[in-house]
KERO-513453 format. One record per residue: x, y, z negated of N, C-alpha, C in turn; residue number from 1; residue in one letter. Coordinates in nm, 4 decimals, always signed. Layout:
N
X,Y,Z,X,Y,Z,X,Y,Z,NUM,A
...
//
This chain:
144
+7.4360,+19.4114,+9.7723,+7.5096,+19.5228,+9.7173,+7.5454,+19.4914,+9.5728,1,X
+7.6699,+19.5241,+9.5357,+7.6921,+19.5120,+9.4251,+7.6583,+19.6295,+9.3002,2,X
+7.6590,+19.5428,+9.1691,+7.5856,+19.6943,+9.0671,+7.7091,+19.6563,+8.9492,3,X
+7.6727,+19.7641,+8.9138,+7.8222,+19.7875,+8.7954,+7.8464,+19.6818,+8.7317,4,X
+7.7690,+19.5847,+8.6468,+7.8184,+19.4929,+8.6011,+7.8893,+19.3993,+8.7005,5,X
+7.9055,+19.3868,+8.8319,+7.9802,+19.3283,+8.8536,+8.1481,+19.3481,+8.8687,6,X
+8.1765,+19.4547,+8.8267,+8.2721,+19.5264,+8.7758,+8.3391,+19.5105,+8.6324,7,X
+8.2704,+19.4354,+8.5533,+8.2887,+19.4631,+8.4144,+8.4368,+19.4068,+8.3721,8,X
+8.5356,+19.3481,+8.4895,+8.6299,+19.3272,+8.4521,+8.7486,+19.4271,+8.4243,9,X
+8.6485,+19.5728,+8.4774,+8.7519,+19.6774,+8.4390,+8.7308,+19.6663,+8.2831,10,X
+8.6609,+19.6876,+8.2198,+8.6210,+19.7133,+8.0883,+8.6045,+19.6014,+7.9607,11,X
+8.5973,+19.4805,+8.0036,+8.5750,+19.3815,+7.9258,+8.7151,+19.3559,+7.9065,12,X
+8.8478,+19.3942,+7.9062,+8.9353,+19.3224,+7.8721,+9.0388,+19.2383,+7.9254,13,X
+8.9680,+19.1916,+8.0237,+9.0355,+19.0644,+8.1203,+9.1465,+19.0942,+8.2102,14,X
+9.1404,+19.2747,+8.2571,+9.2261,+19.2879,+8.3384,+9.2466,+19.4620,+8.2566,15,X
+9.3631,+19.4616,+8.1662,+9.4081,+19.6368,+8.1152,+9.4247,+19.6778,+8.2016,16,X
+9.4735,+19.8168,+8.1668,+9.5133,+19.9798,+8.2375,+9.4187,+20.0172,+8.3539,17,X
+9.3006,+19.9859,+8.3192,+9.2026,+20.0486,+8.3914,+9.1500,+20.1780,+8.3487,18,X
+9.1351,+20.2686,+8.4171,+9.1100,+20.4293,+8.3660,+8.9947,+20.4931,+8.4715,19,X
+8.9662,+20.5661,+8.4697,+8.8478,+20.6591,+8.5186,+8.9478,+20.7767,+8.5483,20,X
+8.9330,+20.8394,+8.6786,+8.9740,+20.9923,+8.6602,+8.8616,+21.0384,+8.7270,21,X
+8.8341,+21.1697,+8.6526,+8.7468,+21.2821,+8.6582,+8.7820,+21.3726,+8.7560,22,X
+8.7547,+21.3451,+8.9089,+8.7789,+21.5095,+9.0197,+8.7136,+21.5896,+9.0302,23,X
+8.7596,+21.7456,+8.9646,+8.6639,+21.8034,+8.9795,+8.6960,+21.9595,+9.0460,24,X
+8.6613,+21.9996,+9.1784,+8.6857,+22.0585,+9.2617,+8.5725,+22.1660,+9.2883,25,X
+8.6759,+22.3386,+9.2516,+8.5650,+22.3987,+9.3024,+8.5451,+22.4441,+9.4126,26,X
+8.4184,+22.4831,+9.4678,+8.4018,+22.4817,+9.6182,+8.3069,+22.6306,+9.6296,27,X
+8.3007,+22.6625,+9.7736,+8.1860,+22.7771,+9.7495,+8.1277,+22.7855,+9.9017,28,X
+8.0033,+22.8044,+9.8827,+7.9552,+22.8577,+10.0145,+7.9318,+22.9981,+10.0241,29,X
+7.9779,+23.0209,+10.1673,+7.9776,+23.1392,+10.2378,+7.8736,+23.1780,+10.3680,30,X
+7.8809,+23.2924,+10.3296,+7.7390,+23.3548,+10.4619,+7.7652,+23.4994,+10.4835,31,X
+7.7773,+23.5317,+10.6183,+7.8127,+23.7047,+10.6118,+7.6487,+23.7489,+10.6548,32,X
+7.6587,+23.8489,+10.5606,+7.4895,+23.9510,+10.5378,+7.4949,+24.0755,+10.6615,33,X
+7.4306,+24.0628,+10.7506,+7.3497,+24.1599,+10.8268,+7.2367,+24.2394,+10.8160,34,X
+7.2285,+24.3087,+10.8302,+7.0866,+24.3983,+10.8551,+6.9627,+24.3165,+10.8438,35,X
+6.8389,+24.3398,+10.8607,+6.6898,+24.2467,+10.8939,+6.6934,+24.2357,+11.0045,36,X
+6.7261,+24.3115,+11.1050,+6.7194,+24.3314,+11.2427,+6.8366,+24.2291,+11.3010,37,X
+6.9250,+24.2074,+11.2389,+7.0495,+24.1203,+11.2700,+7.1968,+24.2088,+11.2613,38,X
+7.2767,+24.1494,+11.3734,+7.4247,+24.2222,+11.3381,+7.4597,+24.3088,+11.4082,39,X
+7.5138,+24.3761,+11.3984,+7.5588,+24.5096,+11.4984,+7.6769,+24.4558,+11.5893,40,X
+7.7076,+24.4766,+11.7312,+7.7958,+24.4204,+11.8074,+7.9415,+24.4732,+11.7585,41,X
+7.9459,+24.4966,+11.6270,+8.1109,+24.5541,+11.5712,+8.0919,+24.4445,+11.4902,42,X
+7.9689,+24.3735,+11.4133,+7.9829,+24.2575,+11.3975,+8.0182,+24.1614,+11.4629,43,X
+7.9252,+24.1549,+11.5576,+7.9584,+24.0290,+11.6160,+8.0971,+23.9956,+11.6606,44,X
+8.1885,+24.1259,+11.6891,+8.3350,+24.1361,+11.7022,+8.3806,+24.0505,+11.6223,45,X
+8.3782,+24.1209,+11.5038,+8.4670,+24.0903,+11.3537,+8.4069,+23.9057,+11.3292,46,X
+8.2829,+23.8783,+11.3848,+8.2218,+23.7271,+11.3418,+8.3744,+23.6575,+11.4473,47,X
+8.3278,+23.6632,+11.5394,+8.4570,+23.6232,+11.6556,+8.5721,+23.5739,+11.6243,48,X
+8.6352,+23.7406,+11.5718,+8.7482,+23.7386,+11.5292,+8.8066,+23.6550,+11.4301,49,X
+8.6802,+23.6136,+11.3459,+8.7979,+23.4627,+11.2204,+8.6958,+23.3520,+11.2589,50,X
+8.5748,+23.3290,+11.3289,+8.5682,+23.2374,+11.3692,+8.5979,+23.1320,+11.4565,51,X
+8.6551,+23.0622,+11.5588,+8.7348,+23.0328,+11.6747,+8.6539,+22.9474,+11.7008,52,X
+8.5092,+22.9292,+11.7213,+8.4139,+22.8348,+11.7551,+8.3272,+22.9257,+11.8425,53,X
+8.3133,+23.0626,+11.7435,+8.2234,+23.1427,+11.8469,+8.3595,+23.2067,+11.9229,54,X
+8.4774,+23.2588,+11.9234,+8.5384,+23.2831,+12.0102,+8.5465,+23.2098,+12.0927,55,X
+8.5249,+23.0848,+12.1173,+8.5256,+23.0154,+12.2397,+8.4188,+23.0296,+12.3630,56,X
+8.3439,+23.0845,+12.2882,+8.1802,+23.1263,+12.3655,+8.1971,+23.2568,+12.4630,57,X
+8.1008,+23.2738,+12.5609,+8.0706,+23.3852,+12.5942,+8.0295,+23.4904,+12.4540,58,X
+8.0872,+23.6425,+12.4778,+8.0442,+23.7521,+12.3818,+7.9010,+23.7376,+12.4043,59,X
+7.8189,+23.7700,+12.5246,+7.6814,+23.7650,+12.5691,+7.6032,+23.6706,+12.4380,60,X
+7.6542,+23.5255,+12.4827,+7.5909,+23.4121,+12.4350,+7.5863,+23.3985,+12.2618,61,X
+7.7314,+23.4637,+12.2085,+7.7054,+23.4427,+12.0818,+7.6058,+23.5854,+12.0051,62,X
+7.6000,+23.6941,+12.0897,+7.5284,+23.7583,+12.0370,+7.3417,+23.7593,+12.0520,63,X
+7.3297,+23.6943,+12.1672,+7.1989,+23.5793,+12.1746,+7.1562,+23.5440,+12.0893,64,X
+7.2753,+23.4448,+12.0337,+7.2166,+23.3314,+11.9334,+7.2151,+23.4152,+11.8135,65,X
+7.2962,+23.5085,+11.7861,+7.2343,+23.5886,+11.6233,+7.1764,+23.6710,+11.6012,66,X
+7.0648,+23.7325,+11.7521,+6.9967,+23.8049,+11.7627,+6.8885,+23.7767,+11.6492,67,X
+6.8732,+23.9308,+11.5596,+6.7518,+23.9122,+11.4926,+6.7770,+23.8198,+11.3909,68,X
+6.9031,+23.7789,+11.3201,+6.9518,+23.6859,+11.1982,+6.9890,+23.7422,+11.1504,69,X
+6.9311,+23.7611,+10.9867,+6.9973,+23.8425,+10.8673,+7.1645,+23.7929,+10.8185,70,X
+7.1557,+23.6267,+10.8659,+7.2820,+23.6033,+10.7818,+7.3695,+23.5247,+10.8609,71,X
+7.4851,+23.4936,+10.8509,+7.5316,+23.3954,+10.9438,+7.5949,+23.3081,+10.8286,72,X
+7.6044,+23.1514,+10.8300,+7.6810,+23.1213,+10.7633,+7.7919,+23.0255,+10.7818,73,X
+7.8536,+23.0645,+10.7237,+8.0553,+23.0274,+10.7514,+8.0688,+22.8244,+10.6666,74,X
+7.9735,+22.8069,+10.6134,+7.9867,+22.6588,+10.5602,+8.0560,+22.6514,+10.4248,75,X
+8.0597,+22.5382,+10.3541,+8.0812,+22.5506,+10.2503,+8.2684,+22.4870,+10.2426,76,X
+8.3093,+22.5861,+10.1383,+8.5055,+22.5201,+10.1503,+8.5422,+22.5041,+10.0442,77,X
+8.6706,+22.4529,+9.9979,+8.7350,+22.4489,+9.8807,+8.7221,+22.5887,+9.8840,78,X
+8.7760,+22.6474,+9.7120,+8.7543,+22.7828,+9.6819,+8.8362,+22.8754,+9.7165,79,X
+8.9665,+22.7933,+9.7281,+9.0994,+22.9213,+9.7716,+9.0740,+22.9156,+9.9087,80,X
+9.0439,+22.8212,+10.0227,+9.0323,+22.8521,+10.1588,+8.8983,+22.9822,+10.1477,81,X
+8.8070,+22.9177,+10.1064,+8.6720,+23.0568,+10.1059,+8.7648,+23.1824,+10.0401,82,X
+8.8082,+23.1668,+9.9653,+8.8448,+23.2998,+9.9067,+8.9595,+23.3988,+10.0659,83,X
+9.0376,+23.3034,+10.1344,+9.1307,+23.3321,+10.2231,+8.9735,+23.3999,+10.3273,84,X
+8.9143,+23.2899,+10.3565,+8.8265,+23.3387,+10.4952,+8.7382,+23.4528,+10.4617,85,X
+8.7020,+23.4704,+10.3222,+8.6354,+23.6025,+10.2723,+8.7222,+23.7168,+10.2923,86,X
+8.8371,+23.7385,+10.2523,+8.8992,+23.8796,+10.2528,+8.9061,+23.8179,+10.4005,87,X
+8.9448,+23.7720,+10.5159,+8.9763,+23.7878,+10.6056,+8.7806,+23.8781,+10.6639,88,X
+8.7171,+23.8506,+10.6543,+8.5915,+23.8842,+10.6901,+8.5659,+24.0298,+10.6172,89,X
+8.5860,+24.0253,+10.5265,+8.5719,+24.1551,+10.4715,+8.7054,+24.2578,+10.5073,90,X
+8.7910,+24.2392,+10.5694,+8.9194,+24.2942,+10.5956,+8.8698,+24.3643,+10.7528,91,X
+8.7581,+24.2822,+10.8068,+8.7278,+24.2855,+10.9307,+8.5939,+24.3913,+10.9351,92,X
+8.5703,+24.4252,+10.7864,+8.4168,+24.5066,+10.7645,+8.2667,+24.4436,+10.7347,93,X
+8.3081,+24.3025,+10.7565,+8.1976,+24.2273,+10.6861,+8.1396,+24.2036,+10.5739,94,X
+8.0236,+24.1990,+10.5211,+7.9324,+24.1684,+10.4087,+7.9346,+24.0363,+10.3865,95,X
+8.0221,+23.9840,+10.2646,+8.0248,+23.8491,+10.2687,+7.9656,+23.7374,+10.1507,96,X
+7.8401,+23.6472,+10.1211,+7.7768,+23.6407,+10.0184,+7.8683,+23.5452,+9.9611,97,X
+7.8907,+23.4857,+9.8362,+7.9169,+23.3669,+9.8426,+7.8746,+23.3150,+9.7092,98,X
+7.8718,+23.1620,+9.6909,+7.7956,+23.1183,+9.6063,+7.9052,+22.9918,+9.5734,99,X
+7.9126,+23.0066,+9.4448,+8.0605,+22.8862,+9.3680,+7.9808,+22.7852,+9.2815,100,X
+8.0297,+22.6545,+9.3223,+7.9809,+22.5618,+9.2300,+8.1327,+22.4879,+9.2282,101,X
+8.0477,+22.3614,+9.1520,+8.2026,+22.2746,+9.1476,+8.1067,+22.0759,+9.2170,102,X
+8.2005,+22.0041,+9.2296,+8.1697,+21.9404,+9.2706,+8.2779,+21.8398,+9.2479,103,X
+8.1658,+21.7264,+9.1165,+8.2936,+21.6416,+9.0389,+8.2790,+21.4675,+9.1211,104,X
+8.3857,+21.3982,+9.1047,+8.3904,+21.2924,+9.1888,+8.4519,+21.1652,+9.0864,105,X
+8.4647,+21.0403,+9.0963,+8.4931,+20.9994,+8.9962,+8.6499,+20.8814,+9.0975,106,X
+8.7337,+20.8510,+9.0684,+8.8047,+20.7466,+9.1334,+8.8532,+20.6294,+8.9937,107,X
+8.8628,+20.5132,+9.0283,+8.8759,+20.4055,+8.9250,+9.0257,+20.3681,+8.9901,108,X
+9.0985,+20.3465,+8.8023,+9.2424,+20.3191,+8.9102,+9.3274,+20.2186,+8.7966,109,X
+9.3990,+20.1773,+8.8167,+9.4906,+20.0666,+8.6795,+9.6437,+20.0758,+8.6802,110,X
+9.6285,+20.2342,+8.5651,+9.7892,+20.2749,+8.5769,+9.8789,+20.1453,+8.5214,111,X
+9.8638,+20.0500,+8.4936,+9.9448,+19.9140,+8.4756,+10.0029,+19.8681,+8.6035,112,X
+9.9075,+19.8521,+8.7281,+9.9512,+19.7568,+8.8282,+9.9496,+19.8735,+8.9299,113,X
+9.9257,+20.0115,+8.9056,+9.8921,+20.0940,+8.9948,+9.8471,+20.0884,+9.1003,114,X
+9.6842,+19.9944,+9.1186,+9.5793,+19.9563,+9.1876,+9.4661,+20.0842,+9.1845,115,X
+9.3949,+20.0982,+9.2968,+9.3107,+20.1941,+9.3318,+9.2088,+20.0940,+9.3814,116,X
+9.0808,+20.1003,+9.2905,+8.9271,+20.0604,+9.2829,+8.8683,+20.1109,+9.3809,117,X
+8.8882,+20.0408,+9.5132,+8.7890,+20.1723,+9.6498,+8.7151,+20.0708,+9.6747,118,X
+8.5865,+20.1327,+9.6236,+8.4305,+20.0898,+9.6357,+8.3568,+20.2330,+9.7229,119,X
+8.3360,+20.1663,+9.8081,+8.3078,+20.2997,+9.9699,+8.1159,+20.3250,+9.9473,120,X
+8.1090,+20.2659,+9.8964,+7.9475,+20.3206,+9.8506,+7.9351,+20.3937,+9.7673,121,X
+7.9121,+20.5167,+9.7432,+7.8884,+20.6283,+9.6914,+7.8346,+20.6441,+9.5580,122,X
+7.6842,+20.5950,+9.5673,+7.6120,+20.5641,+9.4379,+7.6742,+20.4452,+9.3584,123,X
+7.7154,+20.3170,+9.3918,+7.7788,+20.2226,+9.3590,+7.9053,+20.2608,+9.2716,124,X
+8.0173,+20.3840,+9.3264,+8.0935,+20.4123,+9.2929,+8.1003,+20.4930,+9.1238,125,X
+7.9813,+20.5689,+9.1685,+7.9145,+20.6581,+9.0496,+7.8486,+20.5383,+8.9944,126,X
+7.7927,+20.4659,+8.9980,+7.7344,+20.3969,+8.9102,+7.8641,+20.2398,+8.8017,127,X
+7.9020,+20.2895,+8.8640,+8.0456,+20.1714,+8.8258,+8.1035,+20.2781,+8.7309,128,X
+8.1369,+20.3881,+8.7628,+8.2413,+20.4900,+8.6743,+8.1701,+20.5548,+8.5571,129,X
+8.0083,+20.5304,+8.5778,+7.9020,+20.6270,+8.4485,+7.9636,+20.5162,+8.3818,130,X
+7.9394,+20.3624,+8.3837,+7.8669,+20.2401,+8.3416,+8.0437,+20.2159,+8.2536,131,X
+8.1385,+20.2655,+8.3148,+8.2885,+20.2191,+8.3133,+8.3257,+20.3239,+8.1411,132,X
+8.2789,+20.4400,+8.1602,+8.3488,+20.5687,+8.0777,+8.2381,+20.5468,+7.9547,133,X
+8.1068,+20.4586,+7.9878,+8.0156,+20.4561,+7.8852,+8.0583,+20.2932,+7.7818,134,X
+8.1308,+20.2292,+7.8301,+8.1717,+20.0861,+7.7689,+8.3220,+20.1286,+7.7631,135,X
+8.3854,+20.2946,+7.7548,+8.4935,+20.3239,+7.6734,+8.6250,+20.3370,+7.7395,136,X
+8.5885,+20.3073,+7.8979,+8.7638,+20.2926,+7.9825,+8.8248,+20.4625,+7.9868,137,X
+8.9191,+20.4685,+7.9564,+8.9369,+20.6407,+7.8939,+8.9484,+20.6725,+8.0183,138,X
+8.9209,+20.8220,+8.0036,+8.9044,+20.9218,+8.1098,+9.0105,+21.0153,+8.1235,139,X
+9.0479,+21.0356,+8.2614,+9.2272,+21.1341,+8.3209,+9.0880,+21.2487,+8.3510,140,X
+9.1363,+21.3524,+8.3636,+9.0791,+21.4318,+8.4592,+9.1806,+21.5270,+8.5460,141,X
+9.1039,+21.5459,+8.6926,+9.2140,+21.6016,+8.8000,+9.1445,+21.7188,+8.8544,142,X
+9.2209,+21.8354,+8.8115,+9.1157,+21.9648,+8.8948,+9.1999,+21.9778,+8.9960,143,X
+9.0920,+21.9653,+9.1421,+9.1229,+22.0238,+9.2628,+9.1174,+22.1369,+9.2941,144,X
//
């Protein structure tokens, strides 16, 4: 596996217009709130109705499975889709929690030759772009 210094030709000089951009995307997770006891079958309607995973199910079966569950949760999305699937849930009479973070990403790129640095290892990637913005390669930033 390779480690940042073997990279250093972004930064040492040898090869310009190497840059860092900063992605930083906010996201949110969602969960619709029920009772202790679980959801009422006008819930489980309205769950149905914007989900199309449990609409595919028997009514019986999906109200089975959330028997006795305080919460259900919808997964985590970019912020304007959550924001769309929230009023759609709450439009429907649902209790909907949600919780916003952001979630920043780094891509290496050389507006000279307009080359894109795709290093598919994750930590590698982050560890190339800390190691890249700390030995001075200037930083774009891109909000998603």
């Amino acid at each position: 596996m390779k480690t940042a210094e073997d990279f250093s030709q972004l930064w040492n000089g040898s090869e310009p217009g190497w840059v860092v951009v900063r992605h930083t995307e906010d996201r949110e997770k969602l969960r619709v709130l029920f009772s202790k006891s679980g959801p009422t079958i006008s819930e489980v309607k309205s769950l149905r109705a914007v989900i199309a995973a449990l609409a595919e199910k028997p009514a019986a079966e999906v109200l089975a499975s959330l028997k006795g569950m305080p919460e259900f949760g919808l997964g985590e999305l970019e912020s304007s889709a959550a924001r769309k699937l929230r009023t759609q849930c709450e439009a429907l009479g649902l209790r909907v929690a949600t919780q916003g973070y952001q979630v920043v990403s780094h891509s290496i790129i050389n507006e000279l030759s307009k080359v894109y640095l795709l290093i598919e290892d994750s930590a590698t990637n982050k560890a190339v772009a800390e190691e890249a913005i700390k030995q001075g390669l200037p930083v774009r930033h891109s909000v998603v």
